[in-house]
Every structure is written in structure tokens, then in C-alpha cells.
C-alpha positions as CSV (number, residue, x, y, z in Angstrom):
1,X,112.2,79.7,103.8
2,X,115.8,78.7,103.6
3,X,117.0,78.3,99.7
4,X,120.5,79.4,98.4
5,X,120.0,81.7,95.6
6,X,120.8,79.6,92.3
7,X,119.6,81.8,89.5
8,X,119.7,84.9,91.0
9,X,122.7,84.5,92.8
10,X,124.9,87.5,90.8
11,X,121.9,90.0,90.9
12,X,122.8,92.5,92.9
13,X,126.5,92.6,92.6
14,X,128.5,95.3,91.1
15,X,129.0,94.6,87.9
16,X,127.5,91.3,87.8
17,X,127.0,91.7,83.8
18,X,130.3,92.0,82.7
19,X,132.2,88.7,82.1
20,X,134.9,89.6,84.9
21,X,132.3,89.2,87.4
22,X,131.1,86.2,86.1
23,X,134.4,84.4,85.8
24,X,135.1,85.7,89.3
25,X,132.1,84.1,90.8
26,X,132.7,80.3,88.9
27,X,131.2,81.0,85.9
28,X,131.6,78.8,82.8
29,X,133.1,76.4,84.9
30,X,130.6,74.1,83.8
31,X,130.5,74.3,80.3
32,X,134.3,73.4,80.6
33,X,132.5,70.4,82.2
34,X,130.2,69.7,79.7
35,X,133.0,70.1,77.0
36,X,135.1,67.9,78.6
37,X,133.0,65.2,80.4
38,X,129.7,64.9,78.0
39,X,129.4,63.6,74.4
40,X,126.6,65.6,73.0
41,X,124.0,62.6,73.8
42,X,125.1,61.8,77.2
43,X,124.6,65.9,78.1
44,X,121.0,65.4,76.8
45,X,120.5,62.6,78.8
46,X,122.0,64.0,81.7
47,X,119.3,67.0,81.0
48,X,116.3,64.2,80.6
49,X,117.5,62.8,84.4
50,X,117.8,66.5,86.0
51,X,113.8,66.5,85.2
52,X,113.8,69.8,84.0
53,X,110.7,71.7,82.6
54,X,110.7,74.4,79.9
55,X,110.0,77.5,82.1
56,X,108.6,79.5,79.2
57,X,105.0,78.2,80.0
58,X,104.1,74.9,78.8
59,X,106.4,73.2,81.3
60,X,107.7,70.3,78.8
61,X,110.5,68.6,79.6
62,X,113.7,69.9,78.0
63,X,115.8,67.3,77.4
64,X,112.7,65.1,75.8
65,X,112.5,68.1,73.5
66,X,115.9,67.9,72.5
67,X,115.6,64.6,71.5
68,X,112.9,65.2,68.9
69,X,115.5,66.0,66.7
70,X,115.9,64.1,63.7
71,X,119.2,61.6,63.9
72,X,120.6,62.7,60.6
73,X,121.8,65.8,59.4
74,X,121.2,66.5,56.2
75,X,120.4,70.1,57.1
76,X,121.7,72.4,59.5
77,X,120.8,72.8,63.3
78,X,119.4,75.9,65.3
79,X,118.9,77.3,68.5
80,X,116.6,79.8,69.1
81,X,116.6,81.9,71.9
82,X,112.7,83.1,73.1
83,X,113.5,86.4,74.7
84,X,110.4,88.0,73.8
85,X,109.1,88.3,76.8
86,X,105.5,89.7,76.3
87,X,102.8,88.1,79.1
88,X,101.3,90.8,81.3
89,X,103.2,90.2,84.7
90,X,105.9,88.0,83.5
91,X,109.5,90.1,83.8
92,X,111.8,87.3,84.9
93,X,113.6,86.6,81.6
94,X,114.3,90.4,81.6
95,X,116.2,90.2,85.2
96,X,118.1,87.5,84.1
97,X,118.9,88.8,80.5
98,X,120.1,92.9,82.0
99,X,121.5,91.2,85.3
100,X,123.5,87.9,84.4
101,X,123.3,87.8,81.2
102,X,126.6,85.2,81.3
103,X,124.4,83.0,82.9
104,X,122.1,82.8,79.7
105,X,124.9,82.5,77.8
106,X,126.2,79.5,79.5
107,X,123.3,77.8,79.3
108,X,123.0,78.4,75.3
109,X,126.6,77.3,74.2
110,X,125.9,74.2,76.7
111,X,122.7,73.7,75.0
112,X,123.8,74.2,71.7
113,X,127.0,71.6,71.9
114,X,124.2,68.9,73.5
115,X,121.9,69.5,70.4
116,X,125.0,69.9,68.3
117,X,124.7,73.3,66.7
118,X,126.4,75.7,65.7
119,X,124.7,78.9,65.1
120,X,121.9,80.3,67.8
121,X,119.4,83.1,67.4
122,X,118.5,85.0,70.0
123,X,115.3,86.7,69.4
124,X,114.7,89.4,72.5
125,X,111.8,91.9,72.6
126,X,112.1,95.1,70.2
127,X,111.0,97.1,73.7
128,X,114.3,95.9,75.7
129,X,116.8,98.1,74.6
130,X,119.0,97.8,77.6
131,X,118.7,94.2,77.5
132,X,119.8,93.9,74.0
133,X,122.9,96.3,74.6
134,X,124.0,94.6,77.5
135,X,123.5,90.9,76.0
136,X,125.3,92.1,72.8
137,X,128.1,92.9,75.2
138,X,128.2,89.7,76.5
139,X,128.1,87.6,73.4
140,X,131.2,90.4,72.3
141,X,133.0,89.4,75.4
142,X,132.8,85.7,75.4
143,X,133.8,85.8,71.7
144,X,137.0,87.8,72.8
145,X,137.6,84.7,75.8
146,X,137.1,82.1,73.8
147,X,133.9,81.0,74.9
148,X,132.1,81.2,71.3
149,X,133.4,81.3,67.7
150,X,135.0,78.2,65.7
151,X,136.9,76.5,68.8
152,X,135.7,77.5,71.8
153,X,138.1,76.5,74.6
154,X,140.3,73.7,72.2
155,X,137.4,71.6,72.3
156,X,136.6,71.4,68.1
157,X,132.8,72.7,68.7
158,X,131.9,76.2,67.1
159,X,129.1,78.4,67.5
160,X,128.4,81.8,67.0
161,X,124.9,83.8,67.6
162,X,123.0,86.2,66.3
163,X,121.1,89.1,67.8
164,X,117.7,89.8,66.5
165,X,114.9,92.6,67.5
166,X,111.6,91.8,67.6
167,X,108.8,94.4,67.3
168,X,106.7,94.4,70.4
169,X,103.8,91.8,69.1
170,X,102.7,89.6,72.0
171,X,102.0,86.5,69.3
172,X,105.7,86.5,68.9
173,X,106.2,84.8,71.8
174,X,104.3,82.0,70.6
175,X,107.2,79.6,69.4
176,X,106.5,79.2,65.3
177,X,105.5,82.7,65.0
178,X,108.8,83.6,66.1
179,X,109.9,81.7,63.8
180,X,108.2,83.8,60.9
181,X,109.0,87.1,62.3
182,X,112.8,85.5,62.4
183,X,112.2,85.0,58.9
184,X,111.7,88.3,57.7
185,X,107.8,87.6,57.2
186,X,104.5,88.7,59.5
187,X,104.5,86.9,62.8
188,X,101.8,84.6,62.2
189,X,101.6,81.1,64.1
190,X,102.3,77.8,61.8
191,X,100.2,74.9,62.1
192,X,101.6,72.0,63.4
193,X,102.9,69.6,62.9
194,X,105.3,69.4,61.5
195,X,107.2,71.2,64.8
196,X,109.9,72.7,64.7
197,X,111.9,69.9,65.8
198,X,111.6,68.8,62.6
199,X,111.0,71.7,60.1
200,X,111.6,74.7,62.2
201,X,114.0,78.3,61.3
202,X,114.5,78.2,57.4
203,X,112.8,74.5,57.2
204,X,115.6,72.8,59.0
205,X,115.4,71.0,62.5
206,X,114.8,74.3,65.3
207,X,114.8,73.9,68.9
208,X,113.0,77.0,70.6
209,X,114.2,76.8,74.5
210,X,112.9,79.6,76.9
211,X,116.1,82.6,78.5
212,X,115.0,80.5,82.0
213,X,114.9,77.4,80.7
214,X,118.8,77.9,79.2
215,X,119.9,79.4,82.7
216,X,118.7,76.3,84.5
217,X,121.0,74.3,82.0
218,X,123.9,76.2,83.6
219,X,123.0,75.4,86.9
220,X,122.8,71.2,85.2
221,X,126.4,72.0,83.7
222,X,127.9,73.0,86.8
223,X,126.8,70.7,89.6
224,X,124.9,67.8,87.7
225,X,121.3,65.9,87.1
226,X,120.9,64.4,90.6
227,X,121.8,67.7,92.4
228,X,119.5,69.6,90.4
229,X,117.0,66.7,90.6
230,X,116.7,67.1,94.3
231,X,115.5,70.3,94.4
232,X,112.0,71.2,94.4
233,X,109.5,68.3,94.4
234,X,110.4,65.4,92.5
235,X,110.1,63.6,90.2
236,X,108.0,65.7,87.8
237,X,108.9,69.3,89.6
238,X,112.5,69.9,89.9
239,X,115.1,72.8,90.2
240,X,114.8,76.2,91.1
241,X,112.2,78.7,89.9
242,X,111.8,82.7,89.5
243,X,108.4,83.6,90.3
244,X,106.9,87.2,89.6
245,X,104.7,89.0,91.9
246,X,103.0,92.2,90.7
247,X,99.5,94.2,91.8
248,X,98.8,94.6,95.2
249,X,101.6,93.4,97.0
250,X,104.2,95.3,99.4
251,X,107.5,94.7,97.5
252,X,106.0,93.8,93.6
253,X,109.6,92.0,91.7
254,X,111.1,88.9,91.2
255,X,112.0,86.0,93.9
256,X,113.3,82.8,93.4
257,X,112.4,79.5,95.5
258,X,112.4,75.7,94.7
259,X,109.2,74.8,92.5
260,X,106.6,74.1,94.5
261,X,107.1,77.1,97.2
262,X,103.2,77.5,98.8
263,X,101.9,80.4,97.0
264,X,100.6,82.3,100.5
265,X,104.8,81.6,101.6
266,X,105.7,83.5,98.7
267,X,103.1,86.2,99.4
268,X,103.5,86.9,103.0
269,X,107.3,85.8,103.5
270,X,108.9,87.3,100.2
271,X,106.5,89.7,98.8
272,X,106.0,91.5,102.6
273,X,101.8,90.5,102.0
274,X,99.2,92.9,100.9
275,X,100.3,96.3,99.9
276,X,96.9,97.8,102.2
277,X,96.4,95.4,105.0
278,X,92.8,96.9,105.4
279,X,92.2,95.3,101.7
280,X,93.1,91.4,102.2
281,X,93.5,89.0,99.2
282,X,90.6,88.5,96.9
283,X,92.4,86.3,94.0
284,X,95.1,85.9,92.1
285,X,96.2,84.5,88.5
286,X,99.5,82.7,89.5
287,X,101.6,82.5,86.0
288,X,100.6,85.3,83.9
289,X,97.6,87.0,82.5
290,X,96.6,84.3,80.0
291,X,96.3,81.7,82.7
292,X,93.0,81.2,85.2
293,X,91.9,82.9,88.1
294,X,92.1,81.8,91.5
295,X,90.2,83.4,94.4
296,X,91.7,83.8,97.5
297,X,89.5,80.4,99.2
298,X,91.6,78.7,96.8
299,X,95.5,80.3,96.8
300,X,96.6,77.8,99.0
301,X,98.6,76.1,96.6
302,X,101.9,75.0,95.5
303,X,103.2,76.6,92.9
304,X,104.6,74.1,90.4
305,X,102.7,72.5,87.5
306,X,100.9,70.0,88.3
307,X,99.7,71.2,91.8
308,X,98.3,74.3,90.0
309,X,96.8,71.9,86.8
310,X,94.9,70.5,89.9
311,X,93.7,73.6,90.7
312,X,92.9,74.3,88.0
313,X,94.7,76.5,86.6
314,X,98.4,76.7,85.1
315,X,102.0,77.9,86.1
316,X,102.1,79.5,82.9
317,X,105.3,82.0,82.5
318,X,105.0,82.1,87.0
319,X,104.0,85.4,86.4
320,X,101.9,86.2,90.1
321,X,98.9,88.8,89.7
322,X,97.4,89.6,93.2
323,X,94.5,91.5,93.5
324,X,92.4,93.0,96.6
325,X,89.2,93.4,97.7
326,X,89.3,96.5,95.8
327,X,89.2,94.7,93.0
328,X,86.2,95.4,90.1
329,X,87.2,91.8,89.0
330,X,85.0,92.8,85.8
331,X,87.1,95.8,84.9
332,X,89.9,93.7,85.8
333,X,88.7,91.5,83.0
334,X,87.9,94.7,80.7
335,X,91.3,95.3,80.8
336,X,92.8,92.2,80.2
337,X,90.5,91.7,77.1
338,X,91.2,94.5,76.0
339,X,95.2,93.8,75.6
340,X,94.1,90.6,73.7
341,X,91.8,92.0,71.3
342,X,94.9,94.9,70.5
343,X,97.7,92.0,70.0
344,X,95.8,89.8,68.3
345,X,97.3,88.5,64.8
346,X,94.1,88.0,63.5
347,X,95.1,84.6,61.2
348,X,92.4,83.0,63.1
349,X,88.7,84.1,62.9
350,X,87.4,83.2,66.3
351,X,89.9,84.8,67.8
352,X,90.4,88.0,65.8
353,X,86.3,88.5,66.3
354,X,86.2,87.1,69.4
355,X,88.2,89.4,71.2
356,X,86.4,92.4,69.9
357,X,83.2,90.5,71.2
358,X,84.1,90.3,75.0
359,X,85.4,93.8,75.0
360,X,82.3,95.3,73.7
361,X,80.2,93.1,76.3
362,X,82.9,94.1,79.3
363,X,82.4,97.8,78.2
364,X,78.9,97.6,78.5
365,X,78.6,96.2,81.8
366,X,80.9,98.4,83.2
367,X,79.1,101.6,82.1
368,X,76.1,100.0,83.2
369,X,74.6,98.9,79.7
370,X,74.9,95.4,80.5
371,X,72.2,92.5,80.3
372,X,72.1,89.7,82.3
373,X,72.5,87.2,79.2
374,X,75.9,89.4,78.7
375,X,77.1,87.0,81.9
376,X,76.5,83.8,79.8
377,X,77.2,85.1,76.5
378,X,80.9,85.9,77.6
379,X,81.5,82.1,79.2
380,X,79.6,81.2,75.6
381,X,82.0,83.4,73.4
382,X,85.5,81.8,75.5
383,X,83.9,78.3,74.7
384,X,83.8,78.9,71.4
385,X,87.1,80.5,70.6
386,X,89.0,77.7,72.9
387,X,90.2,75.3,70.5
388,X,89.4,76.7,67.4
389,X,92.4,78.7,66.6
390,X,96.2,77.4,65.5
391,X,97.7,78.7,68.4
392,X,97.0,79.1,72.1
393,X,96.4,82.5,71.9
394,X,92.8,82.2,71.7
395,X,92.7,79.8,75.5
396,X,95.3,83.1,76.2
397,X,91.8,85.3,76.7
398,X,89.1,82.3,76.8
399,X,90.6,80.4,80.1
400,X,90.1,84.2,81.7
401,X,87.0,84.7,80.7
402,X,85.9,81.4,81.6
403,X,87.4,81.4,84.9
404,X,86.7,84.5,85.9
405,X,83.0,84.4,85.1
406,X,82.8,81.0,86.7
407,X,84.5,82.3,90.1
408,X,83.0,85.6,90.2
409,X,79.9,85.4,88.2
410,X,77.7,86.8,91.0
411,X,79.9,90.1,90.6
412,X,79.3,90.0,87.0
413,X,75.5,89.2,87.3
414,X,75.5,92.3,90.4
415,X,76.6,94.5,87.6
416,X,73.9,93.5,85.4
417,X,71.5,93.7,87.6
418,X,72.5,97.5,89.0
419,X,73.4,99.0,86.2
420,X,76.8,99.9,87.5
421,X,79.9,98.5,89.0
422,X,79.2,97.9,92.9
423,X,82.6,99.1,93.9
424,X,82.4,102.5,92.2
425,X,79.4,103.1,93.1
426,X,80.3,102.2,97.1
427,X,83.0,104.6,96.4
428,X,80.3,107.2,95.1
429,X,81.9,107.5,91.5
């Protein structure tokens, strides 16, 4: 597969997060564009026209975002910065954030000229403490170039940032319960609407854009909408893409291709295939552990977002879980239930119940307790916490457990019906 590096293209070189290197290589060569070519609308039409999705997960389109905002401004703008990079398998904002962080940088000042901003927050994970020193580095050196504070580079636009620590919950990736954690109080989602758009960070206008997604708008900034436009599959899937690959795979990390790279390509080409050739594919969850499972009859896909919706399933965060034949796909559930039942907020009842539910079911038919009305009762339980709860969090453990009952339900009903899991007991443990 022949693609020139785009997003990745300063990982790996010395130095590449230090603003020397960055400069060195072109960088900020295209906010200098956007400062000097762009009124703040045109840049967020030119965003509209590049087609670009937010790559934290939902996949909505950026610039269409942007323009939720309300014309007037009777309150001040924000931009905040979703660096809380929580979903089991997803560690793509993190390369980009310790690597090139300048990149992300780029992409923010650009994006906060085009929404017309002038303070940003950026809210990274309380567990990245390497990330946060070497982003606070970067915001320190592009303050001392000129690049932020009151006039950056003559042009009249100001904007400073602020760092802020998050502490480890998962539901703080969830856009408006950033937002409350931001604000000093208990991460708990709001309902919406209003969105943030419109009453977001201290009840003025917010956008929330994705590290990703604002690394992309560098890539817009430098070479333009048509350029970017043309790569990947358009009109609907555009620009470059960082996919995760973790589990059983030769070389587990991060690889970038065009949205829409075949998901065996990226498997067999990048990833070097199956870690134990002897144990060949048996599914995988293609963007993250909140999204659904795929066996392998069906992981002939593209990976973009609507080829996957067809599939049934959802790009998510891109964040690639392959599993083996080795696989108990019932402990594999065990343990992702598990993870949801610990980070749940518990605002919402069927979720904050719910989760407790499935594990105790999972548990039980792992250690050989289980019923066969345990099979149904799980699908039944997923069903009912699916929207019911005011954020996606709850279809974050229900499409699972739904999808991996409906795939593999004759693995769940073998357990049942032996009283053990197949696999250990093959293994005679």
C-alpha cells in the first residue's frame, strides 16, 4: 500500500517534539496561510469542502460543527481540546500528543481563529503524564515564537490555552461531561440539547473537536480542501486516518492509511498478520471496545464509516481489537463488562444496574453456573439499557453484548450447556 505519511510523518525523528524540528520540517507554514489567506468564515468553509469527519468517534463533519455556533457574540468563545483518551484499544491521540505535539497545536490555533476564539482548553488524561509535560512544552515554546498569545504572527488574532488534568474516568471522554469535570464539578453527562454549540464551557458557545480531528486541520491549512478531499474515498470519507491494532497481532501500534484502507490489508500488510499463525483470525472489534463485533467471515471490510455502519458495526475511535481462535469470546466479554460496570458514572439507572447485571451473568457462565436463559437474558438486559440513558455510554457495553451474543451465541449457549468454558477445558484447566 503506497500512502505518504501525513499525520505521522515527524514520528520517529529525533527530536520531532520540540518546535525546532517542527519548523525545520514546514511546520506552521499553514497557519501563516490561514492567517493570511482565510477570513474566519471562508477557513470554515474551506473545512466543510475538505469533507472532514470528527475522528474522536462519531465521525460528524467538522466544519458543519463549527458552524453551529451562534452568529452573535454576546458571550465569549471556547475551544476545547478532548485529549482524554480513555477507549480500551484506542492510543492514537497519545502518539500524536508525546510525538508531534506541534502538529496538534497547529491544528488548534487554526481552529480557533476559524471559530474565532481566543482562549482553548486542553483537557488531556490525568494518566498521561509525559504527554502533558511534553504538550506544556510546546504550548511554552510557541508562546516564546509568536505562535500564541495577543498577536500571534502581526496578524491581530490572540489566543492563549490552558492545560487541564483530568482524573482517569472513562465518561470524561464523553463531550459534556468533560465539560463538567472542566468545571470543577463531578463528570456527569448533560442532557442535550442545548449542545454545546450553544451553551457549552461556563454556559457560553463550546466547540469540543477530537487531538485527531485538530491534526487533520493542519494538514487542511497547509495544502487545502481539494487536496485533502481526494484522499481516501470521497465524498463522505476523506483524508488520512491513524488506525490502532492491538491483541493478537505480530507488530500491535499505530499505522496510518487513507480512510477506507481494507481491514485484512491493514492486518496482514501493516500489522505482519496473526501473532501465532497456528491460531488464525476469529473476529475483531474494528474502533474500540464500545463498538460491535465482527467475526472473521465478516472482516473483509473497509474501514471508514459508512462501510463499517453497513456492516454493522462502527469506526468508533479506529481502535482495532483482533482476537484468535484462542479466544473464550465469553471471557472476552467478562472482561470488557467488567471495565464498564467499574467506570460507570452511575447518573443513569439502567446503566449503573445494568452493568452489574451482565457481569454477574458473565461470571457465572464462566465458572460454569450459567443457565441457558443467562444467553437471552444478557441480549434482553443490552436491549434495555440501549437508549435509556443521557449518554452513549450505556450502547458503549449494550452494542457488545448484543453483538457478541448474536455472532457467537452458540459459544455462549456451549457454556451453558457444559458447565464450563470449551476452551479451558480443551486446554484441561
Amino acid at each position: 500500500m503506497a500512502f505518504e505519511p501525513l499525520l505521522t510523518r515527524n514520528v520517529g525523528r529525533p527530536g520531532s517534539e520540540a518546535i525546532d524540528a517542527y519548523l525545520a520540517s514546514g511546520g506552521y507554514q499553514g497557519l501563516k496561510r490561514v492567517l493570511r489567506e482565510f477570513t474566519p468564515e471562508k477557513f470554515v468553509e474551506e473545512v466543510k469542502s475538505s469533507g472532514l469527519r470528527g475522528r474522536g468517534g462519531a465521525g460528524f463533519s467538522t466544519g458543519m460543527k463549527w458552524g453551529f455556533l451562534p452568529k452573535g457574540r454576546e458571550k465569549p468563545r471556547y475551544l476545547c481540546v478532548n485529549a482524554d483518551e480513555s477507549e480500551p484499544g484506542t492510543f492514537k491521540d497519545r502518539l500524536l500528543i508525546e510525538k508531534d505535539p506541534h502538529l496538534v497545536l497547529e491544528g488548534i490555533i487554526a481552529s480557533a481563529y476559524a471559530i474565532e476564539c481566543n482562549l482553548a482548553f486542553f483537557y488531556i488524561r490525568g494518566e498521561f503524564h509525559q504527554g502533558h509535560r511534553i504538550f506544556q512544552k510546546a504550548v511554552a515554546e510557541a508562546h516564546a515564537r509568536g505562535y500564541l498569545g495577543r498577536n500571534i504572527l502581526g496578524s491581530g488574532f490572540g489566543l492563549d490555552i490552558i492545560m487541564y488534568r483530568g482524573a482517569g474516568a472513562y465518561i470524561c471522554g464523553e463531550e459534556t461531561a468533560l465539560l463538567e469535570s472542566l468545571e470543577g464539578k463531578r463528570g456527569y453527562p448533560r442532557i442535550k440539547p442545548p449542545f454545546p454549540a450553544l451553551v457549552g464551557l461556563y454556559g457560553c458557545p463550546t466547540i469540543i473537536n477530537n487531538v485527531e480531528t485538530l491534526a487533520n486541520v493542519t494538514l487542511i491549512a497547509e495544502r487545502g480542501a481539494a487536496w485533502y478531499a481526494a484522499i481516501g474515498r470521497p465524498p463522505k470519507n476523506t483524508g488520512p486516518k491513524l488506525f490502532c491494532l492491538s491483541g493478537h497481532v505480530k507488530r500491535p501500534g499505530v499505522y496510518e492509511a487513507p480512510l477506507g484502507v481494507p481491514f485484512l490489508e491493514l492486518l496482514n500488510e501493516q500489522a505482519g498478520g496473526m501473532a501465532h499463525p497456528s491460531r488464525p483470525l476469529k473476529a475483531a472489534v474494528p474502533g474500540g471496545s464500545s463498538m460491535k463485533i465482527l467475526p472473521a467471515s465478516k472482516c473483509d471490510v473497509l474501514l471508514d464509516f459508512d462501510s463499517l455502519a453497513a456492516a454493522g458495526t462502527s469506526l468508533g475511535s479506529a481502535g482495532g481489537i483482533v482476537m484468535d481462535t484462542g479466544t473464550c469470546i465469553v471471557g472476552a466479554l467478562l472482561n470488557l463488562a467488567r471495565f464498564y460496570a467499574h467506570e460507570s458514572c452511575g447518573q443513569c439507572t439502567p446503566c449503573r444496574e445494568g452493568t452489574g447485571w451482565l457481569v454477574q451473568i458473565l461470571v457465572r457462565l464462566e465458572r460454569g453456573d450459567g443457565r441457558m436463559e443467562d444467553v437471552g437474558l444478557l441480549a434482553d438486559i443490552a436491549g434495555r439499557i440501549e437508549g435509556n440513558t443521557v449518554c452513549p455510554f450505556g450502547e458503549a457495553i449494550a452494542w457488545p453484548v448484543d453483538s457478541y451474543v448474536k455472532e457467537f451465541r452458540e459459544e455462549f449457549e456451549e457454556h451453558a450447556r457444559r458447565k464450563a468454558c470449551p476452551l479451558r477445558a480443551a486446554a484441561g484447566r
